[in-house]
DOVEX-243574 format. One line per 4 residues: for each residue x, y, z negated of C-alpha. Coordinates in Angstrom, 2 decimals. Layout:
# DOVEX-243574
X Y Z  ... .
This chain:
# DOVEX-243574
83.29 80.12 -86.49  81.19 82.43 -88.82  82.27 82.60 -92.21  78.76 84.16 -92.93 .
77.33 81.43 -94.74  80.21 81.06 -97.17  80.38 84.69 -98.10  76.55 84.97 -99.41 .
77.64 81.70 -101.37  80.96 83.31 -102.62  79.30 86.56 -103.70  76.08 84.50 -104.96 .
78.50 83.02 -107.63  80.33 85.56 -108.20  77.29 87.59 -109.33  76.50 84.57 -111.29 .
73.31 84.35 -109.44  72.83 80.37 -109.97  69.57 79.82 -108.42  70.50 81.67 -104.79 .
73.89 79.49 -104.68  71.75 76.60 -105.25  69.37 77.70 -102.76  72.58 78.42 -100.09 .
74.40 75.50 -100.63  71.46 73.26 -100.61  70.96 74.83 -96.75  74.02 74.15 -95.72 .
76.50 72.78 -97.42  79.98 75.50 -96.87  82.39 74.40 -94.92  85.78 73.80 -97.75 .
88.31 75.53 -94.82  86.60 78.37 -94.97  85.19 78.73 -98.44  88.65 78.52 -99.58 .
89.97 81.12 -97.25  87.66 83.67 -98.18  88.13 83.02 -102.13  91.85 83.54 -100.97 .
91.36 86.53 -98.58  88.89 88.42 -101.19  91.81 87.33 -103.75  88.91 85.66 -106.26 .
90.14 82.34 -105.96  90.94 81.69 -109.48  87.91 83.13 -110.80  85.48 81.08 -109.01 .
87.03 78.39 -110.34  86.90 79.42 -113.53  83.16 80.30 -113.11  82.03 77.12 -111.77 .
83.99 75.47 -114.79  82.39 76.82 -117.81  79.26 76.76 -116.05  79.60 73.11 -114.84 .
78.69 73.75 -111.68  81.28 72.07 -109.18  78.22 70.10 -107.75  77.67 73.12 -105.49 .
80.81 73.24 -103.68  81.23 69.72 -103.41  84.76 67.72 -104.25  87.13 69.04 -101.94 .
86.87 72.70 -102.58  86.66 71.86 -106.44  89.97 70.47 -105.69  91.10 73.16 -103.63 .
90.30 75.56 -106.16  91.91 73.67 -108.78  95.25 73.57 -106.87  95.18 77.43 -106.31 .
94.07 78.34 -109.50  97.26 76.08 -110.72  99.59 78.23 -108.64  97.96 81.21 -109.95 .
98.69 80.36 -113.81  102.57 79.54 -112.75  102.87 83.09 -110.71  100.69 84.84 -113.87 .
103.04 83.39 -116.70  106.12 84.75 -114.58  105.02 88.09 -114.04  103.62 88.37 -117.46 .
107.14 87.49 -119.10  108.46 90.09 -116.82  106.11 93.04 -118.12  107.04 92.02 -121.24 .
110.91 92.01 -120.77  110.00 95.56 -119.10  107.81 96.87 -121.71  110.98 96.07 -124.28 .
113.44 97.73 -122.45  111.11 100.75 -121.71  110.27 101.23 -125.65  113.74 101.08 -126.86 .
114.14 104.36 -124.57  111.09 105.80 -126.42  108.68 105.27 -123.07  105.08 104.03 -123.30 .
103.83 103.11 -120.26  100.27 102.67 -119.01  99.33 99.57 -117.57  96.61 99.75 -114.74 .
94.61 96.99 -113.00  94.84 93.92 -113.54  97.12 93.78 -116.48  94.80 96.29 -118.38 .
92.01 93.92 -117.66  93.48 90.59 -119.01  94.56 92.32 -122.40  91.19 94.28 -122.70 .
88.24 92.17 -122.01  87.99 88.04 -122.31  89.46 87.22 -119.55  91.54 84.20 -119.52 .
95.53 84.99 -118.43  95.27 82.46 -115.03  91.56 83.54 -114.04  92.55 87.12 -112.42 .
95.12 87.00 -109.69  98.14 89.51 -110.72  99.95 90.17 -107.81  102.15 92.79 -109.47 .
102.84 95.22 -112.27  101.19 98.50 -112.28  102.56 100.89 -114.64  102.21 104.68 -115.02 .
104.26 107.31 -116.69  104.50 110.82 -116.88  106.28 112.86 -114.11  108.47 113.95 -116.76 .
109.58 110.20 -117.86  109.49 108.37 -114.01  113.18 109.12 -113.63  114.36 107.44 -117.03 .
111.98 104.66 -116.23  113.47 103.45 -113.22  116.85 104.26 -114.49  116.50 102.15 -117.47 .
114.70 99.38 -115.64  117.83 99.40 -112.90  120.71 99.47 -115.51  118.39 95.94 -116.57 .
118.61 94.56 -113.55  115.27 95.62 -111.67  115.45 96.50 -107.85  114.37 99.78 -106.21 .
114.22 100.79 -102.58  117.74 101.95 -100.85  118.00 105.78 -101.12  116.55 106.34 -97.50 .
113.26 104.66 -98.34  113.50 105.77 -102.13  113.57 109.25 -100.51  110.10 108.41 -98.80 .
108.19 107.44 -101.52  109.59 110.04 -103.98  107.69 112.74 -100.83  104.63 110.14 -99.49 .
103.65 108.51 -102.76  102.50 108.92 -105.94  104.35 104.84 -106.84  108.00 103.80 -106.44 .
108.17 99.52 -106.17  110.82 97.83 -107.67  111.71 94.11 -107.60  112.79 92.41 -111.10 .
116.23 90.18 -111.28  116.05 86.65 -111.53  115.66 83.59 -108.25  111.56 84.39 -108.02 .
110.95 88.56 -108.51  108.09 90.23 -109.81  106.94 93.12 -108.19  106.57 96.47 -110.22 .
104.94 99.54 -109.17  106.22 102.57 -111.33  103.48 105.53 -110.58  103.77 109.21 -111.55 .
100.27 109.52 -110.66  96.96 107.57 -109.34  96.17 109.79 -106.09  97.97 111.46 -102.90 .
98.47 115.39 -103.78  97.51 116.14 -100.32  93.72 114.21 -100.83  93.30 114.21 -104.43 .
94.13 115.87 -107.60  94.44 113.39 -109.95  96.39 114.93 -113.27  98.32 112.83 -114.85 .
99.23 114.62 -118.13  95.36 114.26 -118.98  95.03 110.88 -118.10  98.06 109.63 -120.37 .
96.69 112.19 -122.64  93.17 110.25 -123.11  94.68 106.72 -122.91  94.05 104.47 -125.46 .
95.79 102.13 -127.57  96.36 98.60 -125.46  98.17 94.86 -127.27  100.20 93.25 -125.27 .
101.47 90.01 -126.34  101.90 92.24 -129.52  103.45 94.81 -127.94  102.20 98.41 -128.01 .
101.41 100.02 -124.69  98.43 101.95 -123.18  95.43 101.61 -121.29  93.26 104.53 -119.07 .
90.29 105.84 -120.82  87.18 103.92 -119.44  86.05 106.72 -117.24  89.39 107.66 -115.95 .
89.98 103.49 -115.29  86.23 103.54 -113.38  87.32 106.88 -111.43  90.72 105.39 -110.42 .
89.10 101.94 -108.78  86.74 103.73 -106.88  89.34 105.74 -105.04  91.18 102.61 -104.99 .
88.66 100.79 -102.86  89.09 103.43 -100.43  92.68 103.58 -100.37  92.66 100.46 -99.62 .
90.44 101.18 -96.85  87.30 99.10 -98.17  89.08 95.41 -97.68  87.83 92.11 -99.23 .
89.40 91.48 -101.85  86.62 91.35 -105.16  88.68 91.54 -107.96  88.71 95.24 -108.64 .
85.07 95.35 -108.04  84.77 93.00 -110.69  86.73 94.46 -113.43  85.02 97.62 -112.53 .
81.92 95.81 -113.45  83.44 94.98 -116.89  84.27 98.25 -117.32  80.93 99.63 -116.66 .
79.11 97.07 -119.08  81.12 98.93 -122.19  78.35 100.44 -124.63  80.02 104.15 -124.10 .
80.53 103.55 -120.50  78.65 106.73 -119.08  78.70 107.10 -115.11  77.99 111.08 -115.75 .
81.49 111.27 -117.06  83.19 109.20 -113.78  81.11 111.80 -111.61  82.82 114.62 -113.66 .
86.10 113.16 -112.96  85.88 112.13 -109.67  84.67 115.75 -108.88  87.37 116.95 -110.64 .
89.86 114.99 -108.92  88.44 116.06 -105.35  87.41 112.32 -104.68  83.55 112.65 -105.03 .
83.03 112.15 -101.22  85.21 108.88 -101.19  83.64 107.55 -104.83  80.12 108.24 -103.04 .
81.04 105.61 -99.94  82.89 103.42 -102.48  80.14 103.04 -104.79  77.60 102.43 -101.58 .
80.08 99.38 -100.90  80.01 98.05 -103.93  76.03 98.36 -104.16  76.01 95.92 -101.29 .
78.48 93.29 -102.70  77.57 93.37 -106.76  73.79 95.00 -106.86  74.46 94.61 -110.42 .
77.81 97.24 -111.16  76.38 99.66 -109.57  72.79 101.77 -110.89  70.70 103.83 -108.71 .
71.93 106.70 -110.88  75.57 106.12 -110.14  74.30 106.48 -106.07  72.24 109.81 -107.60 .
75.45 111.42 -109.00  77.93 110.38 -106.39  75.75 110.77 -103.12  77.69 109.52 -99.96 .
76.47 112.29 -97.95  74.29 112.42 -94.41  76.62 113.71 -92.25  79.29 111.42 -93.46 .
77.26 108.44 -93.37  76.42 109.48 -89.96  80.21 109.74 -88.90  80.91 106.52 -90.13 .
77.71 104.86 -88.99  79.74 103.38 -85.81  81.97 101.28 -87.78  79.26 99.93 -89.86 .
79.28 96.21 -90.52  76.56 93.80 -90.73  78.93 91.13 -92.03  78.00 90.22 -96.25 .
81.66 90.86 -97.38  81.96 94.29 -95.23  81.20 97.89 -95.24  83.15 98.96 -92.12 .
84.48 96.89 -89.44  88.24 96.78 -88.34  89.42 98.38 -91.39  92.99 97.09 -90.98 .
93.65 99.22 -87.46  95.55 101.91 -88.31  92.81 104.24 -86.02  90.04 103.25 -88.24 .
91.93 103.87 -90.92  92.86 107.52 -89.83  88.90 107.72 -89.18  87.79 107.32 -92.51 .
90.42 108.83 -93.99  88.77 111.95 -92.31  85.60 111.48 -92.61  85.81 111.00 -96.41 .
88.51 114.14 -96.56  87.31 116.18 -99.46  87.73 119.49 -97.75  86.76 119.97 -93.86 .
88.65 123.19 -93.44  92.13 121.30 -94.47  91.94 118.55 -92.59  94.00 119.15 -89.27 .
97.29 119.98 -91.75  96.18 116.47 -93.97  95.86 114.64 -90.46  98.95 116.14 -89.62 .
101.11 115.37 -92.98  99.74 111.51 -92.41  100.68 111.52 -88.65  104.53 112.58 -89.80 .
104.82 110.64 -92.85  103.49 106.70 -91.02  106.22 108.27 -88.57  108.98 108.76 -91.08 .
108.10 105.32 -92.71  108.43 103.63 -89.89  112.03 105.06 -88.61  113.01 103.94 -92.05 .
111.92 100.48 -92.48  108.99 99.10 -90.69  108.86 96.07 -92.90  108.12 97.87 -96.08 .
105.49 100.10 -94.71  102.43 98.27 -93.30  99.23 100.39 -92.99  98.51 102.34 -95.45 .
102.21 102.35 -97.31  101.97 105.25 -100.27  98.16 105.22 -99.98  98.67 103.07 -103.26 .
97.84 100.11 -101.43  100.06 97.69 -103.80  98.18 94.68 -105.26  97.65 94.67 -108.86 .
């Protein structure tokens, strides 16, 4: 069955557009298996409930998806208060060694804007350090009790990545990623002394950590959306749109950096995504500065979808993954050795330990 109907209605509230989720769910009312799935799958399902709550507007979704809603926006606030206790335990540890961390994602958005703690999914801890400090990080987070890969697999990350994951002690773990940096050398060049240079001051739960400069934070989800291969899941898309509400928030200055980085072709698709889902984030001069342009549009045009939620179709096969990763290559002439370099390294991961490397393993692909 189509899930069609459900996702207009899903992105109709989440774009707060009352009067077209009226109009949708008068039509036909959405079927609760599937509603609920694709709040799951886009990973939204706690702030759709929170939406239709302070808006008081239940009525369009009818009782048993209220409910459903209310039962996974329960389990979110359980997993949220865990993994937040955990960044704090790890933020502790990590400034008695004289390390300040940035936090990324999700966690930056909670503490930043008002966003209430169980109304964002956090699937796990971003953090970034320097190159300088990602040894003494994980060091000191091990001699606490945290997790990392065996040394075969901590071997392929340290070459494929830019992230190292760790798990946190305790019966129920938190995930951490520890990153060095916010792009693959090979694609993008991303530089992390300026970033940590220009981040800003960031509370959490009193504690004093860091946050990316707006522009660098805007920069870093648009590449994210395409590192993850333009999936569904909403909820970066939406803090990018608090983001780009600040009064300084300039989208000259996340064309500089993107450009600077080596992302602008992949920023330019991204943005033409998120034009399609959230109208709203994204300005006709955001599309004039970061142009996605013909002849990549024109490669790509084959896997366009038609579908509300989707840019591209089949976005999880590795093949069309490899295909936009080309087409959206920064630089033509180095592609066959960056085709190449990917080839070897899903190749590597998966002699290692095919069960922590799905698609798209050190694209930066964790959660957050």
């Amino acid at each position: 069955m189509s899930d069609r109907r459900e996702a207009r209605l899903l992105l109709a509230i989440l774009r707060e557009d009352w009067e077209q989720a009226a109009s949708l769910a008068r039509r036909v009312p959405p079927s609760p298996d599937r509603f609920l799935l694709l709040c799951r799958t886009c990973d939204v399902h706690p702030s759709v409930h929170a939406l239709l709550d302070h808006e008081g507007r239940f009525a369009l979704v009818g009782g048993e998806i209220r409910d459903g809603l209310s039962r996974l926006r329960h389990k979110c606030r359980m997993d949220n208060l865990l993994l937040l206790a955990r960044l704090e335990q790890a933020l502790d540890l990590l400034s008695a060694a004289g390390i300040s961390p940035v936090v990324l994602k999700g966690v930056d958005v909670i503490h930043r804007f008002a966003v209430e703690f169980d109304a964002r999914t956090l699937d796990d801890v971003d953090l970034l350090v320097s190159p300088a400090d990602f040894g003494r990080t994980v060091a000191v987070l091990e001699a606490a009790g945290w997790e990392g890969p065996p040394e075969g697999q901590r071997i392929h990350w340290l070459r494929s990545s830019y992230e190292m994951p760790l798990e946190s002690p305790g019966p129920v773990s938190v995930s951490f990623e520890i990153h060095w940096g916010l792009g693959q050398e090979r694609r993008y060049r991303v530089p992390t002394p300026q970033l940590i240079r220009r981040a800003l001051p960031l509370d959490v739960a009193g504690r004093p950590a860091r946050r990316l400069e707006e522009h660098d934070a805007a920069a870093h989800l648009l590449l994210h959306h395409v590192q993850h291969y333009f999936d569904r899941r909403l909820k970066w898309a939406l803090d990018l749109g608090r983001i780009a509400r600040g009064t300084d928030f300039n989208w000259g200055e996340v064309a500089d950096r993107v450009d600077a980085w080596g992302g602008r072709a992949a920023a330019g698709m991204a943005l033409r995504h998120l034009r399609k889902l959230f109208p709203g984030i994204v300005p006709a001069e955001a599309l004039h500065l970061l142009p996605a342009s013909p002849g990549r549009r024109l490669l790509t045009a084959p896997l366009r979808s038609t579908h509300p939620l989707d840019y591209f179709v089949g976005t999880r096969r590795r093949g069309v993954q490899l295909v936009l990763a080309a087409a959206l290559y920064e630089h033509p002439f180095r592609l066959p050795a960056y085709l190449l370099h990917r080839s070897v390294r899903d190749r590597h991961a998966g002699d290692e330990s095919p069960e922590r490397y799905p698609p798209g393993a050190g694209d930066g692909s964790g959660p957050g």
